[in-house]
RODO-2510 file (C-alpha; in nm, 4 decimals, decimal comma):
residues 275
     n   res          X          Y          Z
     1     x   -15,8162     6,2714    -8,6527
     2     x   -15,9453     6,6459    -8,6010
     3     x   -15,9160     6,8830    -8,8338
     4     x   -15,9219     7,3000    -8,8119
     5     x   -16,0522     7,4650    -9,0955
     6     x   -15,8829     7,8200    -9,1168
     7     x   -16,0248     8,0206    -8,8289
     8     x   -16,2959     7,8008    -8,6682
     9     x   -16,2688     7,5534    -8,3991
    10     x   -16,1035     7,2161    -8,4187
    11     x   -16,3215     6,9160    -8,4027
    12     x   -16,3155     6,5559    -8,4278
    13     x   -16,3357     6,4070    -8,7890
    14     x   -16,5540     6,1653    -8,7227
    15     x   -16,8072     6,4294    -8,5827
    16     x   -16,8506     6,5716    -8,9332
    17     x   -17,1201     6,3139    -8,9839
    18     x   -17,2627     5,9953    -8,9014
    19     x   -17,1256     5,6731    -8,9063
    20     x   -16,7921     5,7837    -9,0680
    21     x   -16,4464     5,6537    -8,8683
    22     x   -16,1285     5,7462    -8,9666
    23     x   -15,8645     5,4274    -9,0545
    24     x   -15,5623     5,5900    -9,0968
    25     x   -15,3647     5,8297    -9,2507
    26     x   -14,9758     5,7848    -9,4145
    27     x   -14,6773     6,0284    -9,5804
    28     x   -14,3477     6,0293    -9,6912
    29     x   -14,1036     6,2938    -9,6949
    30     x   -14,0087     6,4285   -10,0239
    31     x   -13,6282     6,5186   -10,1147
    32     x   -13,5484     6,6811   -10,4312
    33     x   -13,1892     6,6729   -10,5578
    34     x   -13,1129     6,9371   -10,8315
    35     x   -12,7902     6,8626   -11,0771
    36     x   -12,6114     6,9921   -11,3544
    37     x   -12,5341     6,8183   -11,6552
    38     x   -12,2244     6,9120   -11,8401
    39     x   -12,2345     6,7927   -12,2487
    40     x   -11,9150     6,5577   -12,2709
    41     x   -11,8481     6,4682   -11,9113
    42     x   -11,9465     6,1359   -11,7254
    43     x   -12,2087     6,1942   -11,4462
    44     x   -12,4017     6,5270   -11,3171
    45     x   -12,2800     6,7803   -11,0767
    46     x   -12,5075     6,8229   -10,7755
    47     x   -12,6519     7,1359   -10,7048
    48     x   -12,8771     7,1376   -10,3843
    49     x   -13,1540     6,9158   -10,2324
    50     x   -13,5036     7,0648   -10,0921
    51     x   -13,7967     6,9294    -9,9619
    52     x   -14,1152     6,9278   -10,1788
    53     x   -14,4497     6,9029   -10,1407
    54     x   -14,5757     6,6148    -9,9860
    55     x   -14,9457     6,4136    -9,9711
    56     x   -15,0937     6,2731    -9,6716
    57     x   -15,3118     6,0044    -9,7351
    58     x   -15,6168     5,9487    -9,4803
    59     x   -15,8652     5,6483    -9,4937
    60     x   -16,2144     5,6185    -9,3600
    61     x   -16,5148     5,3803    -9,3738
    62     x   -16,8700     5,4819    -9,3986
    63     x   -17,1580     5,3745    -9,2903
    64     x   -17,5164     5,4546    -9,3841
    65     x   -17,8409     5,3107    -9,3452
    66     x   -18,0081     5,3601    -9,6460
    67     x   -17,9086     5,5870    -9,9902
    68     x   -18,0862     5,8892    -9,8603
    69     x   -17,8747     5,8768    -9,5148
    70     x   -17,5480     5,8239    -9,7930
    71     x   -17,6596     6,1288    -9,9788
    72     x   -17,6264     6,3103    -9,7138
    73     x   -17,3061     6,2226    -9,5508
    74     x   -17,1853     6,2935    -9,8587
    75     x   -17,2830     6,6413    -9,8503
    76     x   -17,1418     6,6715    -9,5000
    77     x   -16,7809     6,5555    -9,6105
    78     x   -16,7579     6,7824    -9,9333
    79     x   -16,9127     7,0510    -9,7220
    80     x   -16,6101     7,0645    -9,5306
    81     x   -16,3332     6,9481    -9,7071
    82     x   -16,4418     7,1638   -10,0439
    83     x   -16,2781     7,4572    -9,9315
    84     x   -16,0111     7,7292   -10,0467
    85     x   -15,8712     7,7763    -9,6305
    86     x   -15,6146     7,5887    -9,5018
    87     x   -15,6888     7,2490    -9,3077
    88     x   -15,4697     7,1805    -9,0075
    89     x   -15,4699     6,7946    -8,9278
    90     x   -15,3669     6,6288    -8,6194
    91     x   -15,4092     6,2471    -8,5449
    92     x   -15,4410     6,0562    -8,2492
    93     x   -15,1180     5,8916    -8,2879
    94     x   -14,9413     6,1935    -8,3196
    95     x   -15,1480     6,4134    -8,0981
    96     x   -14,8695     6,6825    -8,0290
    97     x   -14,7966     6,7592    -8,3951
    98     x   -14,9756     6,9027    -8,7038
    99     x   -15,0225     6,9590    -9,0550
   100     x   -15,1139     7,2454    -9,2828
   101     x   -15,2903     7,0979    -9,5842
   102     x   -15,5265     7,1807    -9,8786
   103     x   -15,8064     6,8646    -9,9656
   104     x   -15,7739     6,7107   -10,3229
   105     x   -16,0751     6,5878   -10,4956
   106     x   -16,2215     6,2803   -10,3886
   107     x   -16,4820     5,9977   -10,4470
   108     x   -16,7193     5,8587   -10,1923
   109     x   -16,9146     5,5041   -10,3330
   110     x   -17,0894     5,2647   -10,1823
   111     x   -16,9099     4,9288   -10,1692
   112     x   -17,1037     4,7809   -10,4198
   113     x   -17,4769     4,7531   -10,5380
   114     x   -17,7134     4,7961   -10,2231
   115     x   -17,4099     4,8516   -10,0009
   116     x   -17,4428     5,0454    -9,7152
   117     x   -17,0503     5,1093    -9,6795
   118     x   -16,7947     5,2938    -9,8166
   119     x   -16,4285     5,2915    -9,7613
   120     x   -16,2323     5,6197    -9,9142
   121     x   -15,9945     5,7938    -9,9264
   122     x   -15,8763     6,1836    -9,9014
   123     x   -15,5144     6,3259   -10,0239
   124     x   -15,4334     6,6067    -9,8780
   125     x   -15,1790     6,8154   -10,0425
   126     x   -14,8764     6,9507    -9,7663
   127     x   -14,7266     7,2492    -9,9379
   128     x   -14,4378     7,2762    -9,6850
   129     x   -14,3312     6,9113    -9,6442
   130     x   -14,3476     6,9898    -9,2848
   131     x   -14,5126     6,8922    -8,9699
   132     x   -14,4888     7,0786    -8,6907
   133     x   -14,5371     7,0858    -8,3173
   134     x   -14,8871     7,1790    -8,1601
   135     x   -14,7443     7,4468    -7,9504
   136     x   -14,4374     7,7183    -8,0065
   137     x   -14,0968     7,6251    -7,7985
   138     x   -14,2287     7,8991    -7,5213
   139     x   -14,5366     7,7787    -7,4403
   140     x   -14,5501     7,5434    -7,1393
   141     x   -14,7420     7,2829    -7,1535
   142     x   -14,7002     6,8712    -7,0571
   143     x   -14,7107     6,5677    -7,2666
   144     x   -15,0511     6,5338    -7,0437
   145     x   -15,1815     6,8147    -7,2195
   146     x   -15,0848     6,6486    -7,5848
   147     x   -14,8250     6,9127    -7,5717
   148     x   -14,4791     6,6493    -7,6082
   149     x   -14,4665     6,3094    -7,7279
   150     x   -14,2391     6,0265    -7,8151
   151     x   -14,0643     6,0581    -8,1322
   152     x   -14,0441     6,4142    -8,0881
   153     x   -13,6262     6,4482    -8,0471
   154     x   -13,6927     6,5601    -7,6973
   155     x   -13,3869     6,5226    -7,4520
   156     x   -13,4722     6,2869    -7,1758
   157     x   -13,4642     6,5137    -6,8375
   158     x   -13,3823     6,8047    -6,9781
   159     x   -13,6046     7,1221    -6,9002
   160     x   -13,6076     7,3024    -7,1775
   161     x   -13,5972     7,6696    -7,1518
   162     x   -13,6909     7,9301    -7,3989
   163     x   -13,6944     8,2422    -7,1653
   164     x   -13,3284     8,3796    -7,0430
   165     x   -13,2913     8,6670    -6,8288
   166     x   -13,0032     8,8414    -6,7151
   167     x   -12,7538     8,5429    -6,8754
   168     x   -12,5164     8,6496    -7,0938
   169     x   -12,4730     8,2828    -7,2079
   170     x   -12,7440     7,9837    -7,2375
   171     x   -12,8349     7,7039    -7,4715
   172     x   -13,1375     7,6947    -7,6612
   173     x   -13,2759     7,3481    -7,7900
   174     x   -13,4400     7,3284    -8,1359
   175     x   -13,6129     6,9379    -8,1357
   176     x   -13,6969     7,0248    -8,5087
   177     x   -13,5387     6,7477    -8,7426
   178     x   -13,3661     7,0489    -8,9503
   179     x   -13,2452     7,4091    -8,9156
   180     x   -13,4567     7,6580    -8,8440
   181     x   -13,4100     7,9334    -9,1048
   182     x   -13,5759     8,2266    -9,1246
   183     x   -13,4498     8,3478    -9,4698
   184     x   -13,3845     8,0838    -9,7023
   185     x   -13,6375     7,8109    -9,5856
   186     x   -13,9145     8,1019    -9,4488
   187     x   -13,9367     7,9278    -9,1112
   188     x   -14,1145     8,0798    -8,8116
   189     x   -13,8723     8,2340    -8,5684
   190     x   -13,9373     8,5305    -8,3390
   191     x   -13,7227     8,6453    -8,0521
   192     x   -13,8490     8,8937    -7,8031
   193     x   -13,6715     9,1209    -7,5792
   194     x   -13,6677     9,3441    -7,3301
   195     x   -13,3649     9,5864    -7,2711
   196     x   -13,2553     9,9234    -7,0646
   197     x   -13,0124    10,0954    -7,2508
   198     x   -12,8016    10,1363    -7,5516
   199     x   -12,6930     9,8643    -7,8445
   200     x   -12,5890     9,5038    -7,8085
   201     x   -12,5325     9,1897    -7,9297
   202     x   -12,6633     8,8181    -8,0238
   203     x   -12,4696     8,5662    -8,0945
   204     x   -12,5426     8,1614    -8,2205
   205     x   -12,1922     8,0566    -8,1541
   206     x   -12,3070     7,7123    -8,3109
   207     x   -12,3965     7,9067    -8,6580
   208     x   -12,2077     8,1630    -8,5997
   209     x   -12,4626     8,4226    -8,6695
   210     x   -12,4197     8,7623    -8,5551
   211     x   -12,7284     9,0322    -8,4777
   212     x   -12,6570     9,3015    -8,3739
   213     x   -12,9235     9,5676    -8,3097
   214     x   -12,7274     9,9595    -8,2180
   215     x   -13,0557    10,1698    -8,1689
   216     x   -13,1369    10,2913    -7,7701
   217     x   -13,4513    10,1134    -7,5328
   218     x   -13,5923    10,1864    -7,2338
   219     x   -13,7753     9,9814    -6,9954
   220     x   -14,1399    10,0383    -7,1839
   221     x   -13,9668     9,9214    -7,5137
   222     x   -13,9771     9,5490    -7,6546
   223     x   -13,7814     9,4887    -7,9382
   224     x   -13,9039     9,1597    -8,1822
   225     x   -13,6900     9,0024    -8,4457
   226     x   -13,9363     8,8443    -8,6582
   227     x   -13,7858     8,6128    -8,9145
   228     x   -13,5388     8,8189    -9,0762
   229     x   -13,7361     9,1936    -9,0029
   230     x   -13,7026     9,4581    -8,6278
   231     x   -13,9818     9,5527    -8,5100
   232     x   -13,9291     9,8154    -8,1782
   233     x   -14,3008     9,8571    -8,0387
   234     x   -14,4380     9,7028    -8,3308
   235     x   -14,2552     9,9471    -8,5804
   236     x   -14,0018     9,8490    -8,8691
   237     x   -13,6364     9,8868    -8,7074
   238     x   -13,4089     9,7379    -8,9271
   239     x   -13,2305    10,0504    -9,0022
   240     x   -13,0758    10,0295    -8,6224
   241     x   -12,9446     9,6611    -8,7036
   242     x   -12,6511     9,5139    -8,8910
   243     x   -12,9486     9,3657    -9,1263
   244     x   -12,8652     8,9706    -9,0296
   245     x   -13,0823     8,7515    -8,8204
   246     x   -13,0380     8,4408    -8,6130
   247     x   -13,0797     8,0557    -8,7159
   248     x   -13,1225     7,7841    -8,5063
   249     x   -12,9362     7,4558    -8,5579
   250     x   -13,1077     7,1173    -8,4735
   251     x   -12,9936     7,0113    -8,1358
   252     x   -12,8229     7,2484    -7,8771
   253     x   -12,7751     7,6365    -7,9850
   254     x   -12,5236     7,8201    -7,8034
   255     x   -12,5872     8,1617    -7,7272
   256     x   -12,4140     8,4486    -7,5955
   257     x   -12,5074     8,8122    -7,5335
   258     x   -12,2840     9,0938    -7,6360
   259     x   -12,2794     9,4463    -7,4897
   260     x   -12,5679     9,3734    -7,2293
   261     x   -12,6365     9,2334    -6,9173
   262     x   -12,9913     9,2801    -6,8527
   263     x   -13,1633     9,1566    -7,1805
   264     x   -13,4837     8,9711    -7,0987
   265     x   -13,5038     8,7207    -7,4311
   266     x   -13,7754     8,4563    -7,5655
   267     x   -13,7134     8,2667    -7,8332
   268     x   -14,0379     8,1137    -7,9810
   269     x   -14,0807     7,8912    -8,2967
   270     x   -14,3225     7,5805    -8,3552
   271     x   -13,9900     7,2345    -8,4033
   272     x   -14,0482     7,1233    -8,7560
   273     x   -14,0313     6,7915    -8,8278
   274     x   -13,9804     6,5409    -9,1962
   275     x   -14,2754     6,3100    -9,2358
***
């Protein structure tokens, strides 16, 4: 396992101190269905379902060579894991995706009287639900460089692309396990563009979402929809769209361009996947 602590640098778990190993961690999604019960009528109306918060469960063992050596470990592992930032955890079995997770209290004992293990345990607490890949949809990297991996809803000898210029028509594959939405789930979506000229177009013919952005650019500009917010140049711009955005269904999206020819568009989000 290695872990990232807020801003620093990600290391190995098991370089935190010595003689601890990591076992194993687990989680299950968790779906919440919301109904209404009417007084006087058989059975509940359903309302909606959402994914809650979810706890991964890691295991390690422990070893020490005398109680001094223990006391210390133990300082190491609540010296790192006692902490208001966010952890990001990523496995060796899953080396291409992560979590973003908040430590629980925990226990560390030795096995028994005069021991010199300990096997414990750590909940982390997953406020999204989610796991998600390593890497945004535009970066390229390989499954060498723990980039892709099996399990991962990856279309076999496909080459994905998330850049599009000039096309006023492509597909663009979301591996997540869901839809990526912007506005009522809060995902991570940006789309970046570069255009000559007046207002256009973007269409998800497979949501049939509409954006349409009617302000002018020039060659210097770059236009960002972040989430559900313009930015032109890095300043607020939603007054020169039709105030929608763009979701992305699971699977193929496709895509077409309206009033433009020459648009130069990235989409970039991190998949999200139930687990």
């Amino acid at each position: 396992m290695w872990i990232k602590v807020g801003n620093q640098e990600e290391i190995n778990i098991e370089s935190i101190t010595p003689g601890l190993k990591f076992l194993g961690e687990d989680s299950s999604p968790a779906l919440t269905n919301n109904y209404t019960d009417n007084a006087g009528l058989d059975g509940s109306v359903y309302n909606y379902s959402s994914f809650g918060r979810t706890n991964v469960v890691a295991n390690f063992w422990l070893h020490f060579t005398n109680y001094y050596d223990y006391k210390l470990a133990k300082h190491d592992l609540y010296r790192t894991f006692a902490t208001k930032e966010l952890i990001r955890l990523r496995t060796d079995s899953s080396p291409a995706t992560v979590r973003y997770v908040h430590a629980t209290a925990f226990d560390i004992k030795p096995a028994g009287d005069g021991a010199l293990d300990s096997l414990f345990s750590i909940t982390f607490e997953n406020p999204s639900g989610y796991f998600y890949s390593l890497y945004n949809s535009d970066v390229a990297k390989t499954y060498e460089q723990e980039a892709w991996q099996l399990g991962m809803n990856l279309p076999n000898g496909q080459d994905l692309q998330y850049n599009f210029v000039n096309q006023s028509q492509f597909r663009v594959y979301n591996a997540s396990d869901i839809k990526v939405d912007p506005y009522m789930q809060r995902h991570e979506l940006k789309i970046i563009i570069k255009h000559s000229g007046g207002a256009f177009g973007i269409e998800n013919k497979t949501t049939g979402d509409l954006y349409r952005f009617n302000g002018n650019m020039d060659s210097n500009d770059t236009l960002m929809i972040d989430g559900i917010n313009t930015y032109k140049n890095n300043a607020l711009a939603d007054n020169q769209t039709n105030y929608s955005y763009l979701t992305l269904a699971a699977g193929w999206n496709d895509i077409r361009i309206i009033g433009a020819t020459d648009l130069d568009i990235t989409f970039s989000f991190p998949f999200i996947y139930l687990g």
